[in-house]
Structure formats: C-alpha cells, structure tokens
C-alpha positions as CSV (number, residue, x, y, z in Angstrom):
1,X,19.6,16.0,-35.3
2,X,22.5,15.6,-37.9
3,X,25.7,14.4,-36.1
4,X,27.6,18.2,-36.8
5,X,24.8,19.8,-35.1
6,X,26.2,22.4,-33.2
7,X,24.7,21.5,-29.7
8,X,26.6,18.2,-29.8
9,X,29.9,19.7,-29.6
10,X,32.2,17.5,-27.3
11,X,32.5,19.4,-23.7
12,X,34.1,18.9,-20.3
13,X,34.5,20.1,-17.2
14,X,31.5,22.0,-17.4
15,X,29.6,24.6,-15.0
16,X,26.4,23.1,-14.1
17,X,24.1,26.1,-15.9
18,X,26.2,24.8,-19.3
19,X,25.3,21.1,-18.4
20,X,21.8,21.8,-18.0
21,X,21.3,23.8,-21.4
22,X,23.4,21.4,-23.2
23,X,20.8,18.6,-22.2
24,X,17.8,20.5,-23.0
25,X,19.2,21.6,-26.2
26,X,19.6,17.9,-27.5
27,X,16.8,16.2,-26.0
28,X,14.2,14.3,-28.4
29,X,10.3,15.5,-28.0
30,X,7.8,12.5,-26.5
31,X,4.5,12.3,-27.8
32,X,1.5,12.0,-26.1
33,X,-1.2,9.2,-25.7
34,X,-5.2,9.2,-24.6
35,X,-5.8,7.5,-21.5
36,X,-9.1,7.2,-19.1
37,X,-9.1,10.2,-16.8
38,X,-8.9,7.3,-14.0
39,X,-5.3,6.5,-15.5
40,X,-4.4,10.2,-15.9
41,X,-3.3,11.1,-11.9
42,X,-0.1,12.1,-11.6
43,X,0.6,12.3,-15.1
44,X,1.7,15.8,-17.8
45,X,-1.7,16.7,-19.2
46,X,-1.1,17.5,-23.2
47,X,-4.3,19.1,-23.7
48,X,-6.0,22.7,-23.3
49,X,-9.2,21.8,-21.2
50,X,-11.9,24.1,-22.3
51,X,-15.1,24.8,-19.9
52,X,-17.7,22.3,-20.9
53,X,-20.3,24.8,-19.4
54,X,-20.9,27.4,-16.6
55,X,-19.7,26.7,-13.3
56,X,-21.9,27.1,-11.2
57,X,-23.9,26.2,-14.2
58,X,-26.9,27.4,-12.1
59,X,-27.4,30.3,-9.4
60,X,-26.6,27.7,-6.2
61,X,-27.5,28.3,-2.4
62,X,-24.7,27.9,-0.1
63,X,-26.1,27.0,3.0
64,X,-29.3,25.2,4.6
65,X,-32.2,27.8,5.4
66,X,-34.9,29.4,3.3
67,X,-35.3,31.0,-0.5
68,X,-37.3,34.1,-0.4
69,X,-37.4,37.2,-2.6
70,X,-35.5,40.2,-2.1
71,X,-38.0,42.3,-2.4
72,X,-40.1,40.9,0.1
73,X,-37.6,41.5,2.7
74,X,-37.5,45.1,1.1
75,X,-40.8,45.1,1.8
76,X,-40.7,44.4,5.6
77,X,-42.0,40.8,5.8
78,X,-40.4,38.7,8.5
79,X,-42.8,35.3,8.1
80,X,-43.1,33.1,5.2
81,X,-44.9,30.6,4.0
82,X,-43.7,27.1,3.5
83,X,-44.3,25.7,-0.4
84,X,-42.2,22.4,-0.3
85,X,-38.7,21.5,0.1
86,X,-35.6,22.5,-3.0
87,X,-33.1,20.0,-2.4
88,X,-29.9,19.5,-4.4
89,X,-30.0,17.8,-7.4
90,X,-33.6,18.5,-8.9
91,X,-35.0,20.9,-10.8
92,X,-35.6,24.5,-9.6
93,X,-39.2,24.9,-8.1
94,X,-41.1,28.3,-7.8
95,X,-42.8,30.0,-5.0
96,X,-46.0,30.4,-4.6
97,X,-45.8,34.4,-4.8
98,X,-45.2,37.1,-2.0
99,X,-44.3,36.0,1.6
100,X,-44.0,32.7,0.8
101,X,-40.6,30.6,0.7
102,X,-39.2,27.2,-0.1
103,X,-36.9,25.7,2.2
104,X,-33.7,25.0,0.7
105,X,-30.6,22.5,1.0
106,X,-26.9,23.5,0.4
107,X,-26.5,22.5,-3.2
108,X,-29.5,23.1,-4.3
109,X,-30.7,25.4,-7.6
110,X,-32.0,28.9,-6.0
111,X,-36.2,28.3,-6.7
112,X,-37.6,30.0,-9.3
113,X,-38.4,33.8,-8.1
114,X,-35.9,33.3,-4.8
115,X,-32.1,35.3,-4.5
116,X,-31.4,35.5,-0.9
117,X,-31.2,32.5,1.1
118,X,-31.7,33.0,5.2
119,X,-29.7,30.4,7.0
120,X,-31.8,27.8,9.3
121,X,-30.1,29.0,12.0
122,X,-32.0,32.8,11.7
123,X,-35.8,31.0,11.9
124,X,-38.4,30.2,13.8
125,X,-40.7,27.5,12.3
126,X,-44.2,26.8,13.3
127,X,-47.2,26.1,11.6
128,X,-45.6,26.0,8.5
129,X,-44.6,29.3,8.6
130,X,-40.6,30.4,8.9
131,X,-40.2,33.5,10.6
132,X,-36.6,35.6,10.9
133,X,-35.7,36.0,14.2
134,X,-35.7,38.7,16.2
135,X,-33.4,41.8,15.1
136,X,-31.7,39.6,11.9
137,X,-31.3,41.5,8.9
138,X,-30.7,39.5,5.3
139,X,-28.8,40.9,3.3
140,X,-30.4,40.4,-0.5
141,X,-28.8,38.1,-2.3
142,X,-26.5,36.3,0.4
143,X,-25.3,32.7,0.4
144,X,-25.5,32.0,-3.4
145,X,-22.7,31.0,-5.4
146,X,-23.4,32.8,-8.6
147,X,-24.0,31.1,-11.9
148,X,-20.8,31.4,-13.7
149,X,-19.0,32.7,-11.0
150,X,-16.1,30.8,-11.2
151,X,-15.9,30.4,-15.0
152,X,-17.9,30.6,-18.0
153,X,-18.6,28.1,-20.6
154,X,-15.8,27.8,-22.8
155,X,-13.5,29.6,-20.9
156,X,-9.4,27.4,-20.5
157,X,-9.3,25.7,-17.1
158,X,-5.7,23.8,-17.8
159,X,-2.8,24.3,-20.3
160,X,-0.8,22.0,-21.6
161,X,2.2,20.8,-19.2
162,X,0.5,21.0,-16.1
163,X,0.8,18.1,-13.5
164,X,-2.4,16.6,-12.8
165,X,-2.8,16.2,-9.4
166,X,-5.7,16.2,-7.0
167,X,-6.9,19.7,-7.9
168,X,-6.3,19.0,-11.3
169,X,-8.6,15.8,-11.8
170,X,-11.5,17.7,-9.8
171,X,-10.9,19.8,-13.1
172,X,-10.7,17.6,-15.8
173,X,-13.9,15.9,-14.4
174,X,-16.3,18.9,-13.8
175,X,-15.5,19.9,-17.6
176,X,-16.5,15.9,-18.6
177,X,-13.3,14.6,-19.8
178,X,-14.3,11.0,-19.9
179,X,-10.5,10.6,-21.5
180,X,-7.6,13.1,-21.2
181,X,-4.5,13.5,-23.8
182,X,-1.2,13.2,-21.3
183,X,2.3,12.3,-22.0
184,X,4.1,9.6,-23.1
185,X,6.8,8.4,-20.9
186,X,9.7,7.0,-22.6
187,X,10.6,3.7,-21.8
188,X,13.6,3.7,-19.3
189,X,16.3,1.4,-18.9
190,X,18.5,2.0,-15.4
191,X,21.6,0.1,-15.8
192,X,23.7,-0.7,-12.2
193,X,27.5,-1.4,-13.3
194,X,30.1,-2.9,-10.8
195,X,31.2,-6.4,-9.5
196,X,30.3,-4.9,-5.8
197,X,26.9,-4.6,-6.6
198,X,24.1,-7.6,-5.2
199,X,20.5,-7.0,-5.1
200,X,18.7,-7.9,-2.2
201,X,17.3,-11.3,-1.6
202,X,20.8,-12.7,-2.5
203,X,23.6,-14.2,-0.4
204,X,26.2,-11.3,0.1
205,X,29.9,-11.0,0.8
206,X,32.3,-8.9,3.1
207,X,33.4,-6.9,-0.2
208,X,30.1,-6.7,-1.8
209,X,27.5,-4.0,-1.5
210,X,23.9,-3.8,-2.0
211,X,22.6,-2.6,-5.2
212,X,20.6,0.7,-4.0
213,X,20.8,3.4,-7.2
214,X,18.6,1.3,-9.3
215,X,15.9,0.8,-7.2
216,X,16.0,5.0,-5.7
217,X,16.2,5.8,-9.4
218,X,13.2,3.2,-10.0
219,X,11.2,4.7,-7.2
220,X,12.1,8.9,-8.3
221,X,10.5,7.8,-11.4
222,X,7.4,6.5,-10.1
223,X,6.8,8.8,-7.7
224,X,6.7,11.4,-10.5
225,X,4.4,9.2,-12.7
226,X,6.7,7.0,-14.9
227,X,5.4,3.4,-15.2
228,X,7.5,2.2,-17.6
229,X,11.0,2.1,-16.4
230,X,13.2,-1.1,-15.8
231,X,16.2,-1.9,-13.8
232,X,19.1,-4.1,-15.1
233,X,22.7,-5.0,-13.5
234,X,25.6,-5.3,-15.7
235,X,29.2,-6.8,-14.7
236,X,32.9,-5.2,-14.8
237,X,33.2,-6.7,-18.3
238,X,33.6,-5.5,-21.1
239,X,32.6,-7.9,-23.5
240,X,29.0,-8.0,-21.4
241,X,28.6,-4.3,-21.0
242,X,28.9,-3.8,-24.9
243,X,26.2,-6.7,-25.7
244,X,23.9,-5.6,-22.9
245,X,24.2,-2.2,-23.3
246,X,23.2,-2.5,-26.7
247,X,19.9,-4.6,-26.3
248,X,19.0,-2.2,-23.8
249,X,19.3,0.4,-25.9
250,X,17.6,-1.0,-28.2
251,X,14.3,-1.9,-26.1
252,X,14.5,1.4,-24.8
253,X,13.8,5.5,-25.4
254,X,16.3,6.5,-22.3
255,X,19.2,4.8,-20.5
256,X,20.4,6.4,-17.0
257,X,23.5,4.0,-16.0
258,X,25.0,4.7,-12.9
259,X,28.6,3.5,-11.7
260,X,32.1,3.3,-14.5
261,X,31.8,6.4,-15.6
262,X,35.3,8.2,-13.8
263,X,38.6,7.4,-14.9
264,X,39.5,4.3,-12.6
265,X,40.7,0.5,-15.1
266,X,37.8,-0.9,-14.6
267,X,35.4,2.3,-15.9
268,X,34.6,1.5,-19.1
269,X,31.0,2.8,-19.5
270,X,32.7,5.8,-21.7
271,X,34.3,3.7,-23.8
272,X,31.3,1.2,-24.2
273,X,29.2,4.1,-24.9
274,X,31.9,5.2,-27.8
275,X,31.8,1.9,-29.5
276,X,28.1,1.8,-29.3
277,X,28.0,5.0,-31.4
278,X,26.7,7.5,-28.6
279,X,27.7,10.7,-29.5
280,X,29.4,12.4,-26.3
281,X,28.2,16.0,-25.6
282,X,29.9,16.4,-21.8
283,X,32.1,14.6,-19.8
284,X,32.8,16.4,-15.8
285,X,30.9,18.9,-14.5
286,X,32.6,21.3,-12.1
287,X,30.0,20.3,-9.1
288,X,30.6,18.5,-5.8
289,X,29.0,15.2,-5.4
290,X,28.6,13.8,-9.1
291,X,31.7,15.5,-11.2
292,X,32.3,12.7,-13.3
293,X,28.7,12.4,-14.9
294,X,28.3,12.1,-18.7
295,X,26.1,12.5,-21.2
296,X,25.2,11.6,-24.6
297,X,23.2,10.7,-27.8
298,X,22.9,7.8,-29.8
299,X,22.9,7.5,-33.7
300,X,18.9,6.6,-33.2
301,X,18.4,9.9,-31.3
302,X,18.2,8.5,-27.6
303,X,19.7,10.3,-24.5
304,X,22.0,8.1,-22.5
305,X,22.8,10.0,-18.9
306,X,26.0,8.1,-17.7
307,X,25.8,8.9,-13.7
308,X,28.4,8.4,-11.1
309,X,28.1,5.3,-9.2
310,X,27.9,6.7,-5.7
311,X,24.4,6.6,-4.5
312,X,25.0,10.4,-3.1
313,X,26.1,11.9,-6.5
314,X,23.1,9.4,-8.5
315,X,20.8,10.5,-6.9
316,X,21.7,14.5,-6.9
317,X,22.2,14.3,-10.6
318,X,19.4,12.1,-11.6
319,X,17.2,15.0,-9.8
320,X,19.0,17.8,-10.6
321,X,19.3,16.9,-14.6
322,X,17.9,13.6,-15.9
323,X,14.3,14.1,-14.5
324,X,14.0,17.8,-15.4
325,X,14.8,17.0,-18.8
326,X,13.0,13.9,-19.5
327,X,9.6,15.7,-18.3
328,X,10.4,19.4,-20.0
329,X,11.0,16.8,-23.4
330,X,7.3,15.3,-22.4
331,X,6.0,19.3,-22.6
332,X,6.0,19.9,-18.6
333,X,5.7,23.0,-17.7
334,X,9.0,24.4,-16.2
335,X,8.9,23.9,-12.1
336,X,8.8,27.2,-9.9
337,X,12.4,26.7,-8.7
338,X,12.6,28.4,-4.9
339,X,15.2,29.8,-3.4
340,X,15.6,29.3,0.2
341,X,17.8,31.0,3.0
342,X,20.2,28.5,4.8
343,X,19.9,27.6,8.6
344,X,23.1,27.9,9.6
345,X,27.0,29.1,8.2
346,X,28.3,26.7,6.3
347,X,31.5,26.8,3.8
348,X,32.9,24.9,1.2
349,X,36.1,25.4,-0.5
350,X,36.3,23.8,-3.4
351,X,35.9,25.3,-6.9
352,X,32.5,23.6,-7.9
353,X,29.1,24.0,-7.3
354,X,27.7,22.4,-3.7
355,X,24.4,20.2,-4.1
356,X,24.2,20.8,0.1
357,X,21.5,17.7,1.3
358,X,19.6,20.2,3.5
359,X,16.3,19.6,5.9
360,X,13.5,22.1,5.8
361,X,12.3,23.9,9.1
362,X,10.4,27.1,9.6
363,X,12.6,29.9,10.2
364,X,11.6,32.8,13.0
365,X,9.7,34.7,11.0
366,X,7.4,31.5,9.5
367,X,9.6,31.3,6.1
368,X,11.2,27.8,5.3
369,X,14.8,27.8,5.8
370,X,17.5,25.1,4.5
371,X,19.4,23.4,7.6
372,X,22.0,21.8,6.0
373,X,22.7,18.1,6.3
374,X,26.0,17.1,4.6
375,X,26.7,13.9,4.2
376,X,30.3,12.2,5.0
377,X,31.3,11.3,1.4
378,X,28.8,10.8,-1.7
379,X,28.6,7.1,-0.5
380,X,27.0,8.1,2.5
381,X,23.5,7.3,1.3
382,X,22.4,6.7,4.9
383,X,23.0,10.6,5.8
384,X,20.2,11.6,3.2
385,X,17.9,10.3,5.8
386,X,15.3,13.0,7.5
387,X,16.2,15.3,4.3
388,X,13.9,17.1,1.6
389,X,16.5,18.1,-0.9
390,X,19.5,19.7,-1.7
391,X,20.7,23.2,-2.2
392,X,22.8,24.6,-5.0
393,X,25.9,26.9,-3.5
394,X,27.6,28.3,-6.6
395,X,31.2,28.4,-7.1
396,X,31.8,32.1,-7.0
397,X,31.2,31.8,-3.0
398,X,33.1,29.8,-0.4
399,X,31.5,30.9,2.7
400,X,28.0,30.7,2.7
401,X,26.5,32.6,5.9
402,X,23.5,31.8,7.6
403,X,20.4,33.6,5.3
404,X,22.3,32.8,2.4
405,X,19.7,32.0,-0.6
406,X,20.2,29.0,-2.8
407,X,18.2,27.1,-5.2
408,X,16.5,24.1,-3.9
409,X,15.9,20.9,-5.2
410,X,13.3,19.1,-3.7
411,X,14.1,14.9,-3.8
C-alpha cells in the first residue's frame, strides 16, 4: 500500500468495531509453506483436500459375527456353514454358495456374495455350523458401513483456513497427504519497554517488577501454533529504543510492544515509532482496560501493534485484535464468535466498551453462562486466574442485567 492510501488515515479515540476494521484493512497477506503432515498440527491448512478415494473405499462389516446372503435369510435358513475366517485387512473372500457363511471381524471387507452381517452374540456354533438363535430376526443388510458412505472419491474434505486439529489430521491422512500446504507465520518480535521490568532468574528490587507480558504473549502465540516468535526487553531510553526498535524491525514481519505507549515523560514508544517511519493509523480506543493501544505500519509494509503495558489490558488487546488479524492475514477462516448470557448483574459506567474477564459455568437450563470476574485494576494480572475469557459490554449500555448477551473472547 502507497502511503495516501485511504485506510491509513490517522485516527483516535476510536470504537473498538472501527479499530478492528482499520487493522484488517491494512494488514499485509502471509504466504504459505509445505510441511510434513507430522509438522502440520495446529497449524492454518492453505489447501483444498480432495478425497483420494471412496471412504469406506469397500462395503465394511461393523461388528464381529457372520457374512451371509440376504437371500438366504429370505429364504428361511437359520444354520450355516463355516468357509474360513474374513478378517480385516485382506482381500474379500467368497462363500461357498447357499447356507454357507464366513465368519467375519469388525473391519473387515464384506465376502464376496455376503450383505448382512449377524453379530456373534445372535449364534450358536457347533460342528462348524453357526446357527441364529432362537426367535432373532436379521435384518438384510445390517452392520455394514457402506462403500462411499461417507464420501466419494474426489469429493472436498477441508477448505482452505481451517485449523488443523485432531479431527483434521485424521483427514488429511485418510486422503494420503504425505505433505500438506499450511501457513506461514510471520516472524514476531514482542518488545517489553520499562525500567520496572526484570525477567525471572535475575536479582530483583523493591521497585522492580517481573517481566510477565512477553512471556503470556510468547505462550498465546504458541498455543495457537506460532513457532517463530521472540521476546526482547528494551530500556526507558530513548536513544536504545530507536536503535533496537529498528533491528527488530528489521529481523522481523510483526512487532507487538507492550508498555510506553500512553501519554506519561517517559512514553516514548509513539514517538520512536514516528521517527522510525511507522505510519500511525489509530492512537486510543474508547474501551476499558487497553485505551491507550496503538497501531501502525511501516514504510516496508509491517504491522507494528503498540499495546498498553499493563498485563490486564496486553493481554485483552493482544486477543481481542493482534491475533485475530495476524491469522485472518495467514487465510484463517473467521472464528464462530459466541455470544453468551452473563451470570449475574453487573454495571459499568464509563463511556467505553468493557472486556469483563468472565468464568464459564453451566447455566440452569445446561447453556454456558459468563460469571463475571473483574479484576481490581488492569495490573491485576493475578485476578485472571480460574478465567476463560472476557466479554465485550458495549458502550450504549451501563447496566448490564443478569442474561445479558455479550461477545466472548476466549483467552
């Protein structure tokens, strides 16, 4: 994009619908790579997978017992000779002709003449002879999965976009796809700004603070299948964060920083990020934690998501817009958003959008509901503790009652 596109027009104070659109509209596309379908779990498949053949690619008894014909059952025979055995994973057998049978093994290819299998448990054997008990009817043609029953050959298993997950790979592999075309991640700087900050491991002070946003962001990222993300810390200096900055921009497709972003002496991310020839597109969105956030793009076409440095409002905007756009740019498919009904009353009185940390629990009637868990400040980190998510309470409302339906936001 040219630098008077019209998506990069400089906003603030922003509703969070604007934010989010404003992101997508000026995000770069990622590419996609081949990878062995061992290396392809968790990852956003790129492909169509086409059916490599019928599945059941062969009419397929579903249970231990005994292939006979149909018509011999028509016929009134209850006993049958034994021919041999049909087990799965050979080739199909035949009968011997009327009343006899083959016994047969879950799995298994239905014998040659055979389409009704009779469960072990509804014969008597002896002599090599299977008779049906006593008053059991078959029904013709029961316990076999159908050849091409659950798809025919050629037919589109997966689109493009979709997660690959445990389903998924059971997929990919019954249509033989030795290697699979997923995204590329880009690669991922998250920069930690602030004299406070020390990692762990390192001798700490009264009026220091661990260094938590880089390592939750870190861990968001691998959870959801990035593995080439890196953290960095960068001092209150000026001087530092412009060098550093820059190298990091360099070596990377994305930077996410966290901390000097609001309008205190010592937050010069937004001015580092001006000198460094990142185009702003927002500054402030009108949402409650994580107002300050800002965003922009680089001369070389690279997203940098400034983030406020409290690990409450990181982490609520890193979930609620730096994710959703880094994997929608990778060609995921767009997440089913739900909208849950709130435990319990809860108000809020400030004109901004409420991401409300929230526990799920089964409501009365077996539904999920939202208890909601807010925290003391947006440093309160510790409060997310026992929570799935956050809700999104828009700013037309101020008293939400209990039943109230919000989007949720799963961490």
């Amino acid at each position: 994009m040219s630098s008077n596109d019209p998506t990069r027009v400089e906003a603030f104070r922003i509703d969070v619908e604007e934010a989010g659109q404003l992101i997508a509209d000026n995000m770069p596309q990622y590419g996609s790579i081949s990878v062995p379908l061992a290396e392809a779990t968790g990852q956003i498949l790129r492909q169509k997978i086409i059916a490599e053949r019928d599945q059941p690619p062969f009419d397929r008894a579903t249970m231990d017992g005994i292939a006979v014909a149909a018509t011999d059952l028509a016929g009134g025979t209850r006993a049958f000779k034994f021919d041999g055995i049909q087990a799965a994973g050979q080739p199909a057998k035949a009968c011997n002709g009327p009343g006899h049978c083959l016994e047969v093994m879950t799995g298994a290819v239905m014998p040659t003449g055979t389409d009704t299998v009779v469960p072990v448990e509804r014969i008597n054997v002896a002599d090599d002879v299977a008779t049906l008990e006593n008053g059991y009817e078959a029904t013709p043609g029961q316990f076999i999965h159908g050849c091409a029953s659950d798809h025919a050959q050629g037919d589109v298993l997966l689109e493009p976009g979709t997660h690959i997950d445990g389903a998924e790979m059971a997929i990919l592999t019954a249509a033989g796809q030795a290697n699979v075309e997923i995204a590329r991640w880009p690669k991922i700087a998250i920069i930690s700004t602030g004299d406070e900050l020390v990692d762990v491991g390192e001798a700490i002070e009264d009026y220091q603070i661990r260094s938590s946003n880089d390592r939750a962001l870190q861990a968001s990222l691998e959870r959801h299948g990035c593995k080439q993300s890196m953290r960095a810390w960068l001092p209150d200096d000026p001087d530092k964060l412009l060098q550093q900055v820059g190298t990091l921009h360099a070596d990377n497709d994305v930077l996410v920083l966290s901390g000097g972003v609001s309008m205190g002496k010592y937050d010069y991310v937004p001015g580092i990020l001006k000198e460094l020839g990142v185009k702003l597109i927002f500054h402030k969105i009108l949402q409650r934690p994580g107002l300050p956030m800002w965003f922009g793009i680089s001369a070389d076409n690279k997203p940098v998501f400034a983030l406020p440095g409290n690990p409450v409002s990181t982490l609520v905007c890193f979930v609620r817009y730096v994710l959703p756009a880094i994997e929608s740019a990778m060609g995921a498919m767009p997440p089913v958003r739900l909208q849950l009904p709130l435990a319990d009353a809860i108000d809020f009185e400030p004109d901004l959008c409420w991401f409300l940390p929230v526990a799920l629990k089964p409501g009365d009637d077996g539904i999920p509901c939202a208890e909601p868990r807010p925290t003391n400040t947006s440093g309160d980190f510790i409060g997310l503790r026992g929570t799935d998510g956050f809700v999104a309470l828009p700013r037309a409302e101020s008293h939400f009652p209990e039943g109230f339906r919000a989007d949720f936001y799963p961490w």
